[in-house]
C-alpha positions as CSV (number, residue, x, y, z in Angstrom):
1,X,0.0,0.0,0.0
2,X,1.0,3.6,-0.8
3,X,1.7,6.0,2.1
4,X,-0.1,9.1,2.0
5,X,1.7,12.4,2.1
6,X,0.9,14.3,5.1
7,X,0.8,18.2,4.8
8,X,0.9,18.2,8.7
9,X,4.1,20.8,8.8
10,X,2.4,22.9,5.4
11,X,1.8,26.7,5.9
12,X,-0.8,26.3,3.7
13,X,-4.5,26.4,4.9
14,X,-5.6,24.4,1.9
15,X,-2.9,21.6,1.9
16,X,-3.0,21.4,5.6
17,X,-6.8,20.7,6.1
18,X,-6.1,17.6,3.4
19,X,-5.1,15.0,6.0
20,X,-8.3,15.0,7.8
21,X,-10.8,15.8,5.2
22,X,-8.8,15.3,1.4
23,X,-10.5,12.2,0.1
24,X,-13.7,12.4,-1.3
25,X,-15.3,9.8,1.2
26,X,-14.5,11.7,4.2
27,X,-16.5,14.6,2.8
28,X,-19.5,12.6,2.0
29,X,-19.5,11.2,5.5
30,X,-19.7,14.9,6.7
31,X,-22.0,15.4,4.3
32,X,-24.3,12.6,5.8
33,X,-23.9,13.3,9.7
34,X,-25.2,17.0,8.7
35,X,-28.1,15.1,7.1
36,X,-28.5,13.5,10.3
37,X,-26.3,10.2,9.8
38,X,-24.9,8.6,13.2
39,X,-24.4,5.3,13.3
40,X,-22.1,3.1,11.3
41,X,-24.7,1.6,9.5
42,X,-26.1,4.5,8.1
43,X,-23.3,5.9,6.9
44,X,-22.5,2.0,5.0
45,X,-25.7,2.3,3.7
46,X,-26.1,5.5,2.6
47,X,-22.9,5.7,1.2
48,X,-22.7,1.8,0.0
49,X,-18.7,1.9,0.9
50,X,-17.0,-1.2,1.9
51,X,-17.1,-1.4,6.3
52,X,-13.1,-1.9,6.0
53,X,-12.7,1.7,4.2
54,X,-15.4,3.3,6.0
55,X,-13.8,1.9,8.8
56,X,-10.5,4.1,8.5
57,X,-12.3,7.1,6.8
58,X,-14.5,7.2,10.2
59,X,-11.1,6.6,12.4
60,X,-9.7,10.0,10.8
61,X,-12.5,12.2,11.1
62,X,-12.5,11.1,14.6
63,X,-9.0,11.4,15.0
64,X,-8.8,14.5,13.6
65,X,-11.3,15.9,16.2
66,X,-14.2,16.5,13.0
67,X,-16.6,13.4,14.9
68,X,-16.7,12.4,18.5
69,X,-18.5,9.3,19.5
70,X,-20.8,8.9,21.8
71,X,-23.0,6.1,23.5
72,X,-25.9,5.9,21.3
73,X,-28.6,8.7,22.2
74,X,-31.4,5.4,22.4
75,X,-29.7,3.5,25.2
76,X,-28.4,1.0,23.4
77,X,-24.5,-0.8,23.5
78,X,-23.7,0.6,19.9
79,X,-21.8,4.0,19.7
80,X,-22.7,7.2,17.4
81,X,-20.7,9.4,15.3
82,X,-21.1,13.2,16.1
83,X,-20.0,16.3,14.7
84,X,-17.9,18.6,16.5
85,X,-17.7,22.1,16.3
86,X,-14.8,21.4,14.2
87,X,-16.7,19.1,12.5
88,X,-19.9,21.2,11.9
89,X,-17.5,24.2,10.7
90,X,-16.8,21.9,7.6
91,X,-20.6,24.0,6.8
92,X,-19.4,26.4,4.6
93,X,-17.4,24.3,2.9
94,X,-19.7,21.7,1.8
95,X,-22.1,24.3,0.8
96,X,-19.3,25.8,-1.2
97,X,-18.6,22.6,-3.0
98,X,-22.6,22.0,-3.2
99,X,-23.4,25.2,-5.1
100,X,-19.8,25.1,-7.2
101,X,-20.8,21.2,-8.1
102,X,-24.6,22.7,-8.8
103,X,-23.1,25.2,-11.2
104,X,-20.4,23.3,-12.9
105,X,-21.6,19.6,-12.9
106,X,-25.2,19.8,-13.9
107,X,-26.8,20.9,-17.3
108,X,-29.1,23.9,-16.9
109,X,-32.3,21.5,-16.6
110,X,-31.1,18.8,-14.7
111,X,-33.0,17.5,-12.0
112,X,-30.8,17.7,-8.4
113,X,-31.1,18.2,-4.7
114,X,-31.4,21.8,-3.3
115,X,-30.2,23.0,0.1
116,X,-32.7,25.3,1.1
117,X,-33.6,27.3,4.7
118,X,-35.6,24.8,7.0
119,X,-37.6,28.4,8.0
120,X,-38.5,29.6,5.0
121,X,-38.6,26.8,2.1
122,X,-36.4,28.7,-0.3
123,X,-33.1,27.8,-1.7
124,X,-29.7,29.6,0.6
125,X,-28.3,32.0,-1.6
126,X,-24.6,31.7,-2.7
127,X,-21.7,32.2,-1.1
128,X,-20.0,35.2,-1.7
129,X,-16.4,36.1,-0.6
130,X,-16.5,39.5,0.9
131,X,-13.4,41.9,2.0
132,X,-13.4,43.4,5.4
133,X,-15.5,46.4,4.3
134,X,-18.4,44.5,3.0
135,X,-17.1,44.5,-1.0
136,X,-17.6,41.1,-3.1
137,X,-13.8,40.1,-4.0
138,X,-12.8,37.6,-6.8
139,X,-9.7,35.5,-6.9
140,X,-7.6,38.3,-8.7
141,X,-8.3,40.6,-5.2
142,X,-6.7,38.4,-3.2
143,X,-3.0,37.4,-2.5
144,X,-1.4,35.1,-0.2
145,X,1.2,36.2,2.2
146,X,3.7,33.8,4.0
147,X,4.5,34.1,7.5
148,X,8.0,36.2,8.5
149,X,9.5,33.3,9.9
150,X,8.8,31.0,6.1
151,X,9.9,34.1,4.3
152,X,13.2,33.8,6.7
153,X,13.6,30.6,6.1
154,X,13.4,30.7,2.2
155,X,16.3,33.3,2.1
156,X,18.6,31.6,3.9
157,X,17.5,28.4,1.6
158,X,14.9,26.4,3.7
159,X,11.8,25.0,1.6
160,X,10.1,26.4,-0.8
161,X,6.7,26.8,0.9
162,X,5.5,29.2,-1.7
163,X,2.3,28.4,-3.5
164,X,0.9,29.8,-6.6
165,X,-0.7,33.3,-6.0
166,X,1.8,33.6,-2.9
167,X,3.7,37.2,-2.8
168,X,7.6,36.8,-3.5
169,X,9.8,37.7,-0.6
């Protein structure tokens, strides 16, 4: 079996997040404990992924502090999955994902679930990235700074941490 890279030490908030959350399993079991998934079962069946895979994939989230379990909230000897508050900040970013795959992966008039507000009925609006005054920014607004200490360590030859969009030293 391959070893995973870990981004563990990365500087990056993209690359770092990757160990707990960067297969595509571990974001549909999110997905499924915000629909209300707790139990290992429900998450095999919903999800129709082998037990031994689901298995590990349930391991990390737990590990990485996204579920807790619990003693199951109907008395019973089997133990639930639960988000965290770790865990339930993953929100944004599913609904992120959601509306981009919405967008992007469907034709105009295909059929597909909508998340809407439980209140009202109608569909949540779209995420929007906004600047500290309150403007709508696009990717060419934005930059990405390293830390003093990484932009240290470059000059006197450490790794390059630098990503694409990150400002030069």
């Amino acid at each position: 079996m391959v070893k995973r890279t870990t981004h563990a030490d990365s500087l990056c908030g993209v690359a770092r997040p990757l160990d707990a959350i960067g297969d595509w399993w571990s974001l549909l079991i999110v997905r499924d404990a915000f629909d209300g998934a707790r139990r290992f079962g429900e998450f095999q069946r919903s999800l129709g992924l082998a037990k031994n895979i689901l298995a590990v994939r349930l391991r990390n989230l737990v590990t990485h502090g996204i579920l807790r379990m619990e003693p199951a909230s109907d008395g019973s000897a089997y133990q639930e999955y639960v988000l965290t508050e770790k865990g339930r900040g993953l929100f944004p970013l599913l609904v992120a994902l959601r509306q981009w795959g919405e967008e992007y992966c469907f034709e105009p008039d295909e059929a597909h679930v909508v998340l809407v507000e439980k209140k009202t009925g109608f569909p949540v609006r779209k995420l929007e990235l906004r600047s500290h005054a309150g403007r709508r920014l696009a990717p060419e607004d934005t930059i990405v700074l390293q830390p003093p200490q990484a932009t240290a360590s470059k000059r006197r030859g450490g790794a390059n941490t630098r990503g694409k969009g990150d400002v030069k030293p």
